[in-house]
Backbone as JSON Lines, residues from 0, in Angstrom:
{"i":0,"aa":"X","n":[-10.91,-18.15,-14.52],"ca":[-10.04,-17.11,-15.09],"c":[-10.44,-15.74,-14.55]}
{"i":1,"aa":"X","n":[-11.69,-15.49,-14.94],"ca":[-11.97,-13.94,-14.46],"c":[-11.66,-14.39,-12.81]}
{"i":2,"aa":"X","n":[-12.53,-15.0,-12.23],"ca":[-12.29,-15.08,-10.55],"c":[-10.5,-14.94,-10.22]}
{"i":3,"aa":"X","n":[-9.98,-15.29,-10.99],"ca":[-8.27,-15.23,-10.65],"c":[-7.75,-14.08,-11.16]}
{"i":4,"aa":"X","n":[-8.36,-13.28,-12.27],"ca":[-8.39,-11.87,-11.95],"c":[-8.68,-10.92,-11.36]}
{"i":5,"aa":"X","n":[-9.73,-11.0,-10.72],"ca":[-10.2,-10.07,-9.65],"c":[-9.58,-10.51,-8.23]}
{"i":6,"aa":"X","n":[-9.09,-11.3,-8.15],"ca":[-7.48,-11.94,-6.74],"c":[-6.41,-11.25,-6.88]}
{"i":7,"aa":"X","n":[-6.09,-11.31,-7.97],"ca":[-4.99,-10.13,-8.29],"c":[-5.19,-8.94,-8.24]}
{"i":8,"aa":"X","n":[-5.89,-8.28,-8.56],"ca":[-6.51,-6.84,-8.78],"c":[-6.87,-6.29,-7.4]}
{"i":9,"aa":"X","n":[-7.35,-7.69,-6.65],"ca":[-7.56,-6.71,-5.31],"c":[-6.27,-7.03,-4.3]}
{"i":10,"aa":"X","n":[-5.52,-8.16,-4.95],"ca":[-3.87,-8.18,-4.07],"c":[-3.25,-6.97,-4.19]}
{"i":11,"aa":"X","n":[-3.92,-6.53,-5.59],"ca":[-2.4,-5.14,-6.3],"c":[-3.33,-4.14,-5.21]}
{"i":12,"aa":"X","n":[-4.56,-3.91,-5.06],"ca":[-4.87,-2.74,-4.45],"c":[-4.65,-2.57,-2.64]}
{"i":13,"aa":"X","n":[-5.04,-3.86,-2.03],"ca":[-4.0,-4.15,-0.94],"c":[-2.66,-3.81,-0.94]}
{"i":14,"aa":"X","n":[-2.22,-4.4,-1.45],"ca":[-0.54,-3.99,-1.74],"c":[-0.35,-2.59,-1.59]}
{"i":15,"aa":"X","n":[-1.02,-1.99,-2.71],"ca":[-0.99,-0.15,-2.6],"c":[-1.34,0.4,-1.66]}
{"i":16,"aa":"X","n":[-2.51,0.28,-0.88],"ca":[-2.78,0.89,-0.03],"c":[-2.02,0.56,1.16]}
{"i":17,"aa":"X","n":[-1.21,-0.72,1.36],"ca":[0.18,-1.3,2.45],"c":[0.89,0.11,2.35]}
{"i":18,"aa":"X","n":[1.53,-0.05,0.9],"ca":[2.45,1.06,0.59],"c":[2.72,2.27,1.12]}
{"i":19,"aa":"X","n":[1.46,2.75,0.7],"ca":[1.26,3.89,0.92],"c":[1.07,4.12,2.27]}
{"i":20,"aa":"X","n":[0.15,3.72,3.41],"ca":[0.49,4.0,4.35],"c":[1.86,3.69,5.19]}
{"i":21,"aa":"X","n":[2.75,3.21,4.79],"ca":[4.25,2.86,4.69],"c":[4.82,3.71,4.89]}
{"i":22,"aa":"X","n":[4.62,4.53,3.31],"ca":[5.26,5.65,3.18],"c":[4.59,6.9,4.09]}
{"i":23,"aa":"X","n":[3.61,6.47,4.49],"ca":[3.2,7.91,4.9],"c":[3.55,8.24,6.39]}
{"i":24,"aa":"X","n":[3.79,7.0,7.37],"ca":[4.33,6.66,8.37],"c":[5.82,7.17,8.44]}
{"i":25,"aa":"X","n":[6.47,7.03,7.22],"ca":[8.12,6.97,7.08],"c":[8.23,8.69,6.83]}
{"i":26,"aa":"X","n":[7.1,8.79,5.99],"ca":[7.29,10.74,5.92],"c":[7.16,11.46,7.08]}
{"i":27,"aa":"X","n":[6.12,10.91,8.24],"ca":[5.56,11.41,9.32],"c":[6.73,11.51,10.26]}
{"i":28,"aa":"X","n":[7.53,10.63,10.71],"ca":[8.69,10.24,11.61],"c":[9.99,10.97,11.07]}
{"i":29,"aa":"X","n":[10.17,11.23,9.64],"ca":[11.26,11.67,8.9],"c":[10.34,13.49,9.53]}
{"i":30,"aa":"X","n":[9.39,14.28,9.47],"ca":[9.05,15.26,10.42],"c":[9.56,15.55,11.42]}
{"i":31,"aa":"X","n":[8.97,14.59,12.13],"ca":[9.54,14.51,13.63],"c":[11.02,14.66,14.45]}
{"i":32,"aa":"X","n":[11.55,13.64,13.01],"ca":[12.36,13.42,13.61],"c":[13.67,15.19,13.37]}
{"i":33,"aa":"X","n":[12.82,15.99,12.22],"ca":[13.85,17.42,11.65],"c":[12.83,18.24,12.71]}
């Protein structure tokens, strides 16, 4: 149980940090591109 919590917890923080550099890529080019 705990071990299958801390899988999740670090999927969700993977996930976020995907995100976010996502977005930060999409802000960078949306620059560029004005």
């Amino acid at each position: 149980m705990k071990r299958t919590n801390v899988y999740m917890i670090y999927t969700l923080y993977i996930i976020s940090i995907f995100l976010y550099f996502v977005l930060y890529i999409i802000e960078y080019n949306r620059c560029m591109l004005l």
